[in-house]
Each structure stands twice: as structure tokens, then as C-alpha cells.
Residue frames as a rotation matrix with the C-alpha (Angstrom) as fourth column:
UNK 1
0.695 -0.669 -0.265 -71.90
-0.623 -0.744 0.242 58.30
-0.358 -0.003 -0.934 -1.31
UNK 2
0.885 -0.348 -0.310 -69.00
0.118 0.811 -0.573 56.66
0.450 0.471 0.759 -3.22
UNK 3
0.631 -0.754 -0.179 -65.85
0.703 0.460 0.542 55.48
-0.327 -0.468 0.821 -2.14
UNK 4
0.405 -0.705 -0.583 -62.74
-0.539 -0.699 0.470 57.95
-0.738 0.124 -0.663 -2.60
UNK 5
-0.736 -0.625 0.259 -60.91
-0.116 0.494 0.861 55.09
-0.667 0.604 -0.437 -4.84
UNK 6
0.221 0.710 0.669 -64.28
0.751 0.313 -0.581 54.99
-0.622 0.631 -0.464 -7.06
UNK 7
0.829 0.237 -0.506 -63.37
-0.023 -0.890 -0.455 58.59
-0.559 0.389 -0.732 -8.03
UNK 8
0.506 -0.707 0.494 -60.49
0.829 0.240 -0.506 58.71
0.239 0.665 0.707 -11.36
UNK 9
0.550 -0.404 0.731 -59.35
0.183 -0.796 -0.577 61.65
0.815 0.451 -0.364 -10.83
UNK 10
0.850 0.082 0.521 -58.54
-0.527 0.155 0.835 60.62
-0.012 -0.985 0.174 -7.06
UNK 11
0.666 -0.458 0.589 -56.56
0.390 0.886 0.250 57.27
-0.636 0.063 0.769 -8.49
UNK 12
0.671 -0.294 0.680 -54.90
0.533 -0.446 -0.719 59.70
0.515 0.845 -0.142 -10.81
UNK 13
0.464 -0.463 0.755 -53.43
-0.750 -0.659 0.058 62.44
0.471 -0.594 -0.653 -8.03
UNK 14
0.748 -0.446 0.491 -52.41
-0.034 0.714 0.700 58.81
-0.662 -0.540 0.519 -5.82
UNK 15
0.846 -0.358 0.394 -50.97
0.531 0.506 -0.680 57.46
0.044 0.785 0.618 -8.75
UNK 16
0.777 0.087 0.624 -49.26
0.230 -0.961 -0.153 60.63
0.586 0.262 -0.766 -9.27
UNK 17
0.659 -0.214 0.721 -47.73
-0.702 -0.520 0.487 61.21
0.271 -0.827 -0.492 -5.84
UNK 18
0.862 -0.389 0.325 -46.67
0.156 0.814 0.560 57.70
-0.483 -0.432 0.762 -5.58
UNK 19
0.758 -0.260 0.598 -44.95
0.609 -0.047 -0.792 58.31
0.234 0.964 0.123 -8.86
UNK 20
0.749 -0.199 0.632 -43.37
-0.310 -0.948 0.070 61.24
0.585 -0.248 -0.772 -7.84
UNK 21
0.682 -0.354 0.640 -41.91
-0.694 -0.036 0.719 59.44
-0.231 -0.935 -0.270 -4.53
UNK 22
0.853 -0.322 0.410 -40.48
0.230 0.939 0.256 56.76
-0.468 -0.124 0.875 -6.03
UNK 23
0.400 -0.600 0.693 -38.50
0.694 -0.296 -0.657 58.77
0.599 0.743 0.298 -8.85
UNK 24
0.659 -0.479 0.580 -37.39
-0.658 -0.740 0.136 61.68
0.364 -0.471 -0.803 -6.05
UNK 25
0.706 -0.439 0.556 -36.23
-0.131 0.690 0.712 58.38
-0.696 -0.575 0.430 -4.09
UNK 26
0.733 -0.296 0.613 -34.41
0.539 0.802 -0.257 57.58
-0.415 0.519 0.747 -6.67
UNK 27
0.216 -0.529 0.820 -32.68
0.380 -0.729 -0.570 60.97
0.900 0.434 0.044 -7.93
UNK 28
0.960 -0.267 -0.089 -32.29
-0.030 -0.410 0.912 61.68
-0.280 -0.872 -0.402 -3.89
UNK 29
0.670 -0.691 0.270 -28.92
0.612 0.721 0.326 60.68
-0.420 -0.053 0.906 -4.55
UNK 30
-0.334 -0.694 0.638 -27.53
0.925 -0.371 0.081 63.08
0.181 0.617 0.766 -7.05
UNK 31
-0.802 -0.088 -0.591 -29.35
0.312 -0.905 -0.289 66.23
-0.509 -0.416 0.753 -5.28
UNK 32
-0.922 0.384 -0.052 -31.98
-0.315 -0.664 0.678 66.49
0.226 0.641 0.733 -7.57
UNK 33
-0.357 0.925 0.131 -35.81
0.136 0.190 -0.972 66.29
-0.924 -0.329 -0.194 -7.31
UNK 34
-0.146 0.611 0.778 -38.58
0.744 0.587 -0.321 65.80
-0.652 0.532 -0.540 -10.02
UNK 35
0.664 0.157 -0.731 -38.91
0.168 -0.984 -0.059 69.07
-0.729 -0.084 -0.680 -10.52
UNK 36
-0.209 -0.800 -0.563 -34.90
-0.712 -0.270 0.648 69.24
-0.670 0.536 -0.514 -12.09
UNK 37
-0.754 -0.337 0.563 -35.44
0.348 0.522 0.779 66.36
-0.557 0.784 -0.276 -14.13
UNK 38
0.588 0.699 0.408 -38.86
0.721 -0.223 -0.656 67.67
-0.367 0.680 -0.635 -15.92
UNK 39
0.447 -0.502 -0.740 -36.65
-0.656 -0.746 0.110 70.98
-0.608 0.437 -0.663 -16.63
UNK 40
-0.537 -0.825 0.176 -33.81
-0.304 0.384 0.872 68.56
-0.787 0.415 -0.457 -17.98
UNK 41
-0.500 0.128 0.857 -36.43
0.502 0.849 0.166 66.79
-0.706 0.513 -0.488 -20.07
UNK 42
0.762 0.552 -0.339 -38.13
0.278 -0.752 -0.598 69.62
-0.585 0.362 -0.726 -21.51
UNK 43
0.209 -0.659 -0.723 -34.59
-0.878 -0.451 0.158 71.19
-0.430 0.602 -0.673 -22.90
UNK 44
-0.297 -0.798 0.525 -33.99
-0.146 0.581 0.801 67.69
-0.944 0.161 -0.289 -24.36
UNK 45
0.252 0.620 0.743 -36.59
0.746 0.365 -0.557 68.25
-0.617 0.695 -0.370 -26.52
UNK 46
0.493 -0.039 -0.869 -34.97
0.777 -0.430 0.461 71.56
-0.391 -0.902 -0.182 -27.61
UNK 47
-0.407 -0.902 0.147 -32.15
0.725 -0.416 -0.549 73.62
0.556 -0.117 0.823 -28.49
UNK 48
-0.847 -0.262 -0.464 -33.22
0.525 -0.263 -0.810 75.60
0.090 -0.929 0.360 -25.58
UNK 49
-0.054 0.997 -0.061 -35.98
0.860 0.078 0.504 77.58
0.507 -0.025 -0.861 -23.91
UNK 50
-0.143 0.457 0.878 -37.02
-0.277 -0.870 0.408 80.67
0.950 -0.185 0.251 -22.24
UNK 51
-0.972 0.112 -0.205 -37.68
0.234 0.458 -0.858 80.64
-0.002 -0.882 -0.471 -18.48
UNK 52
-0.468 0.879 0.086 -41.14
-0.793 -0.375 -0.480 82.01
-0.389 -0.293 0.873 -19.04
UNK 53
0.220 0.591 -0.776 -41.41
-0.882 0.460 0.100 78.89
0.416 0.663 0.623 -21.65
UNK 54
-0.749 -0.137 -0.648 -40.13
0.232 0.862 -0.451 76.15
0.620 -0.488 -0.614 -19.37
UNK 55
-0.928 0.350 0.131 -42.58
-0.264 -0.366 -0.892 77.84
-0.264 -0.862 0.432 -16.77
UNK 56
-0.263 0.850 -0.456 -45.72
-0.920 -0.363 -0.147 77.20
-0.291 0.381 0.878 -18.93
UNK 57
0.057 0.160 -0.985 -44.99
-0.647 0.758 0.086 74.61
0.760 0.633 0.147 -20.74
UNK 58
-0.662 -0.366 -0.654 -44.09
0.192 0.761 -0.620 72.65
0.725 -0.536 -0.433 -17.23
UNK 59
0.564 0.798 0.214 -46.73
-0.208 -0.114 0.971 74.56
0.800 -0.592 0.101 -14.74
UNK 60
0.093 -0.684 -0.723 -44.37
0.976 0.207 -0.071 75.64
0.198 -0.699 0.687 -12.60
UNK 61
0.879 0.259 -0.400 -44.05
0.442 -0.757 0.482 79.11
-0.178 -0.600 -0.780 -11.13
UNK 62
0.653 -0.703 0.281 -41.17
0.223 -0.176 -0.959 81.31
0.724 0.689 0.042 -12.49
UNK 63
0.527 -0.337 0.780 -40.17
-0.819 -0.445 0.362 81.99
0.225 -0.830 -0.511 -9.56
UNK 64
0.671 -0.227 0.706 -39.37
-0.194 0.865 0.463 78.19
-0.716 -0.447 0.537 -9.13
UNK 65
0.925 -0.283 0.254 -37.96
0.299 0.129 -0.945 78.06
0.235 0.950 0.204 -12.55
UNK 66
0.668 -0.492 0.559 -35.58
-0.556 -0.829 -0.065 80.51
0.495 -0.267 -0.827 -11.45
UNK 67
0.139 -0.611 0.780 -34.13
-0.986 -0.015 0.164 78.62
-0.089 -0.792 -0.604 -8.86
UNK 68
0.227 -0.436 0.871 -33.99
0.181 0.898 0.402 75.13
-0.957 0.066 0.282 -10.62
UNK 69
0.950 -0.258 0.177 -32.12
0.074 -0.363 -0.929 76.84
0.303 0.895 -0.326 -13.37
UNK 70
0.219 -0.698 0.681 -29.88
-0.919 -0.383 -0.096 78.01
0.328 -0.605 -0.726 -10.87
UNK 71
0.376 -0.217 0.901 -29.51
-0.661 0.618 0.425 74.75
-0.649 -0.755 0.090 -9.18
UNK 72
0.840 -0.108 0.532 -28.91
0.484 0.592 -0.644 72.77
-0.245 0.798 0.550 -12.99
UNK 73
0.903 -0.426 0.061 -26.56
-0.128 -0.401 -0.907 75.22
0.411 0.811 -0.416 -13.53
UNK 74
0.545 -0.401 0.736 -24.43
-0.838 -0.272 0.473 74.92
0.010 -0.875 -0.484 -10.65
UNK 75
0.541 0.228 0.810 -24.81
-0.178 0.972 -0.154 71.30
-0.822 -0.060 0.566 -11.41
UNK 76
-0.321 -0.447 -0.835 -23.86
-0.357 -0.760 0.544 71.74
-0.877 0.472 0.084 -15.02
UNK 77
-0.537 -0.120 0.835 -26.20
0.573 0.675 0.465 70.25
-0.619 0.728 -0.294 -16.31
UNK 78
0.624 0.639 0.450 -27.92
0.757 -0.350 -0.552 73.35
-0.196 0.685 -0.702 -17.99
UNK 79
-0.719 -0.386 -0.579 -26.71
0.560 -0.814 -0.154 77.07
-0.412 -0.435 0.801 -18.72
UNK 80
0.628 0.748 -0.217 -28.12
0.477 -0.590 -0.652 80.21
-0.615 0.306 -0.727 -19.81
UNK 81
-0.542 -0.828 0.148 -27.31
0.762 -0.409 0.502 82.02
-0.355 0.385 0.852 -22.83
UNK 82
-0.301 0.644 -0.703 -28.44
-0.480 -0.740 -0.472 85.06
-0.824 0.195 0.532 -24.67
UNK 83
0.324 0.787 0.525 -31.55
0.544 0.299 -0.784 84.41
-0.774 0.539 -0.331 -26.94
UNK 84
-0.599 -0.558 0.575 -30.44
0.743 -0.119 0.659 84.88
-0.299 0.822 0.485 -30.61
UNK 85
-0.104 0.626 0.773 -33.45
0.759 -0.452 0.468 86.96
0.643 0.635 -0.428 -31.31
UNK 86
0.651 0.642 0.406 -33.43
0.284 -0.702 0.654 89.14
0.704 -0.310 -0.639 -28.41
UNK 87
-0.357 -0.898 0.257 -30.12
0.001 -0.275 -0.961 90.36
0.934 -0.343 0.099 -26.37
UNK 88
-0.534 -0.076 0.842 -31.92
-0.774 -0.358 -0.523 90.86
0.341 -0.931 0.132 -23.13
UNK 89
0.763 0.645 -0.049 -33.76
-0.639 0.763 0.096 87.68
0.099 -0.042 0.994 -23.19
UNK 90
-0.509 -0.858 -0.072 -31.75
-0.852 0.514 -0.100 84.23
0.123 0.011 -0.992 -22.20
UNK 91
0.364 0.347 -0.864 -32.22
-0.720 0.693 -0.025 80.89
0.590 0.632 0.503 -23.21
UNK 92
0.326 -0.387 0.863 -31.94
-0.652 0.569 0.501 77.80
-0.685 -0.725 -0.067 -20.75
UNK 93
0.291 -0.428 -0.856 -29.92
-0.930 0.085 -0.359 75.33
0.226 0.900 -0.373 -22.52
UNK 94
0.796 -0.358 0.488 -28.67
-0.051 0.765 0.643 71.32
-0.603 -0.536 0.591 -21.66
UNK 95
0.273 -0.948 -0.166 -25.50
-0.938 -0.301 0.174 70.79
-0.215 0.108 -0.971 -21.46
UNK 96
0.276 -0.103 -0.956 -23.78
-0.020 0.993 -0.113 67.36
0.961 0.050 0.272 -22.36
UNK 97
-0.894 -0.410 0.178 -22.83
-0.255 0.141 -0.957 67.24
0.367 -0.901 -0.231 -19.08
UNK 98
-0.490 0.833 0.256 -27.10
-0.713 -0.214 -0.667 67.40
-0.501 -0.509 0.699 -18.50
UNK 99
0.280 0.267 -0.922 -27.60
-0.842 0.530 -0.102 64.87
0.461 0.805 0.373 -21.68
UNK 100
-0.089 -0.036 -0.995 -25.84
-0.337 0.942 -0.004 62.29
0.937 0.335 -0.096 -19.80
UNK 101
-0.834 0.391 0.389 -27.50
-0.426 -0.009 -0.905 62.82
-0.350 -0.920 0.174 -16.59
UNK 102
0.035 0.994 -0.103 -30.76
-0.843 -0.026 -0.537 62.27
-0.537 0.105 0.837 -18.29
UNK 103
0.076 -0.241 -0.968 -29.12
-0.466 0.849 -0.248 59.06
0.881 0.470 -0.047 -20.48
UNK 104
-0.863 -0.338 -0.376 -28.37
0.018 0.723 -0.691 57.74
0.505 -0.603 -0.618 -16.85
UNK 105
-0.530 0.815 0.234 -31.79
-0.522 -0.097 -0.847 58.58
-0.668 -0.571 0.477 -15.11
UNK 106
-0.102 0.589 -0.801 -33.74
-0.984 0.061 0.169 56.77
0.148 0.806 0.574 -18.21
UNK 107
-0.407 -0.009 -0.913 -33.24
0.130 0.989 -0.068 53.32
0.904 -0.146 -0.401 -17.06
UNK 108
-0.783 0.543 -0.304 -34.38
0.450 0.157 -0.879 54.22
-0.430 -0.825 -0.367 -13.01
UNK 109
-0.571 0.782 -0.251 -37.15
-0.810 -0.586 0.019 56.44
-0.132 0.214 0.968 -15.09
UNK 110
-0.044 0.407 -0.912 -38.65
-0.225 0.886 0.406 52.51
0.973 0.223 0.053 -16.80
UNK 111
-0.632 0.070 -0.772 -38.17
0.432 0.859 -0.276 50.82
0.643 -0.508 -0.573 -13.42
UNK 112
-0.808 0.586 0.060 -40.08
-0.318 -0.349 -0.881 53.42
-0.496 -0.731 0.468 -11.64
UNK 113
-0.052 0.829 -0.557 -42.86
-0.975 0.078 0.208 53.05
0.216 0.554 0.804 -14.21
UNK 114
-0.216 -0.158 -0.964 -42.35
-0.297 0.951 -0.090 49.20
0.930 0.266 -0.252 -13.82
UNK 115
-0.917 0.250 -0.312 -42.79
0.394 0.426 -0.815 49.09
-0.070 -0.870 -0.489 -9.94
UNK 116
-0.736 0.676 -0.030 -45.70
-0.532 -0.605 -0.592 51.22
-0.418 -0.420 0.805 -10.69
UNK 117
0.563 0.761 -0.323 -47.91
-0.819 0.460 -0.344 49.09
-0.113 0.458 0.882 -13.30
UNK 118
-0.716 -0.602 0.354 -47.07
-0.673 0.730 -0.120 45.66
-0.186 -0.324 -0.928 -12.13
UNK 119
-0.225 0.814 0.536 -50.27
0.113 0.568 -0.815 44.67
-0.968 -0.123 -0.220 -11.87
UNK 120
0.717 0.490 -0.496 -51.22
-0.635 0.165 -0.755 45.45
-0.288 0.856 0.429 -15.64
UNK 121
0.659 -0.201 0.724 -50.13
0.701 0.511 -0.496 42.91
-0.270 0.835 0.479 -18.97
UNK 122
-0.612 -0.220 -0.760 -47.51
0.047 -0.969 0.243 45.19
-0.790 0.112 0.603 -20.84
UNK 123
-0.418 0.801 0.429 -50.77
0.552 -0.151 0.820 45.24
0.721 0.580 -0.379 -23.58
UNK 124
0.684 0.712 -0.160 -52.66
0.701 -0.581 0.414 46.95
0.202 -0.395 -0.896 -20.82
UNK 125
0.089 -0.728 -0.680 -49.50
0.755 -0.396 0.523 48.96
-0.650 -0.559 0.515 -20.15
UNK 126
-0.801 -0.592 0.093 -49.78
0.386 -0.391 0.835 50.62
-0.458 0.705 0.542 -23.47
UNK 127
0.106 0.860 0.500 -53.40
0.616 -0.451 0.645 51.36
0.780 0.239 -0.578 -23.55
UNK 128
0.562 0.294 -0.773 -53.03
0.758 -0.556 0.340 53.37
-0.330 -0.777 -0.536 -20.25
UNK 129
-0.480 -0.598 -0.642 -50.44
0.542 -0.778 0.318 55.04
-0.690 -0.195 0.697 -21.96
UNK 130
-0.819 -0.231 0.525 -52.20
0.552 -0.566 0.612 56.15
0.155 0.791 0.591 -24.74
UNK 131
0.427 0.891 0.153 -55.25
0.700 -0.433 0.568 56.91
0.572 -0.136 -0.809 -22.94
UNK 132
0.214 -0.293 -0.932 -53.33
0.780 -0.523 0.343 58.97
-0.588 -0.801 0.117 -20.87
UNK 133
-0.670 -0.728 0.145 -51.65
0.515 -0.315 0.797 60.53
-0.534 0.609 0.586 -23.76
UNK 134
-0.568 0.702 0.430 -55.12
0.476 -0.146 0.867 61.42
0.672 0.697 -0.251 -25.30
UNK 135
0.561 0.581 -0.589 -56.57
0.824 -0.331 0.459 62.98
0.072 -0.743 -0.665 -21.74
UNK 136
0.343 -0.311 -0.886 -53.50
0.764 -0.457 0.456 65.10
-0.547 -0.833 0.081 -21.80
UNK 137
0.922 0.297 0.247 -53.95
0.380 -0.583 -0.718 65.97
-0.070 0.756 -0.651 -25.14
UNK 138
0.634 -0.465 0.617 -51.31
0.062 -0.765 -0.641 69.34
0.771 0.445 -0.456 -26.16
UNK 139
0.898 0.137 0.417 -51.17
-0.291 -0.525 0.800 70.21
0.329 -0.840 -0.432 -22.55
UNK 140
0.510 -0.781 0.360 -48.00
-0.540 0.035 0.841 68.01
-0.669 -0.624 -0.403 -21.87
UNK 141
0.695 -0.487 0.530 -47.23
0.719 0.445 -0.534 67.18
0.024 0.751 0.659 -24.92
């Protein structure tokens, strides 16, 4: 029987989780969780999105969507507007107010990554990313 750390896809979900904790730790401060910043990053790529297309494209439940939309907006860093092509449809937008949230989280974003791959070279740091980048293919692109 092998070892639980023998299995990648095991050292992947750890990885993962650790990830996760260190960057929530880190956005604990300003009320947000991982969750609000993947939304935030997603509309930077943008000029804005559907909630059914932040929902997909992030694997997130709309239902959740919903309610870190609501919580970004409050926040200001997002809003909703009507969708140019459809009147009953709205579009999640970032605000500049949400641009330079996401200019100030980019530096604790590197140092999380940095406490995480200590142990590699930053040459091995850049093959994991692209092998990552090539397992995840479209999907999170």
C-alpha cells in the first residue's frame, strides 16, 4: 500500500489548502476571504462578467457568487450594471476602488507563493509553474 504523500494528487489538495490558509491569513484583515479575491481577479481580466460566468469560470456555486458580489459591493470594490446586450441581465464589474485592492494584495499574493516554494531554485519555481499551467490546461485559464 503506498504512503498518502506518494499520491500527487494528495500533495496537490495539501498544497492547495495550505495555500489557501496562508492568503485568507493574510486578507483576514480587510474582511475578505479567497473566495473575494478570485472574483476580484477574474473581473480584472475583464470589462465585466455575468454571475453565471464568474460561477463557471471560478467553480463556485451561484448561489455563493451571489453573496460575494454582494459582499464586493458593499465593499466597493465591484458593482453590478445592466449587460449592454441584454436589459435584464447584469454585469459584475471592478471598480477602481477594487483595482487598487487587488494592486495592494499582489505583493502578499508573491510572498504567499514564496513561503510556499522555499524549498525549490526559482528555475524549479518556474517549471512547477508551467507544469501546472499545462495540467490545468483552459480550465483556469
Amino acid at each position: 500500500m503506498r504512503a498518502l504523500h506518494a499520491d500527487t494528487g494528495y500533495l496537490l489538495y495539501r498544497l492547495g489548502l495550505r495555500s489557501g490558509q496562508l492568503f485568507n491569513t493574510f486578507l483576514q484583515e480587510s474582511g475578505l476571504r479567497l473566495r473575494h479575491y478570485a472574483v476580484l481577479r477574474y473581473l480584472a481580466t475583464c470589462e465585466g462578467a455575468l454571475q453565471r460566468e464568474l460561477s463557471a469560470r471560478l467553480g463556485y456555486d451561484p448561489s455563493a457568487i451571489v453573496g460575494l458580489v454582494d459582499d464586493l459591493e458593499k465593499l466597493g470594490f465591484a458593482e453590478r450594471r445592466p449587460a449592454p446586450d441584454d436589459r435584464r441581465s447584469r454585469v459584475v464589474v471592478l471598480t477602481e476602488d477594487g483595482r487598487a485592492f487587488l494592486r495592494d494584495t499582489d505583493q502578499a499574493g508573491r510572498r504567499v507563493t514564496d513561503e510556499l516554494l522555499t524549498p525549490l531554485a526559482p528555475a524549479e519555481r518556474e517549471t512547477l509553474h508551467t507544469l501546472l499551467a499545462r495540467v490545468a490546461g483552459d480550465e483556469l485559464a
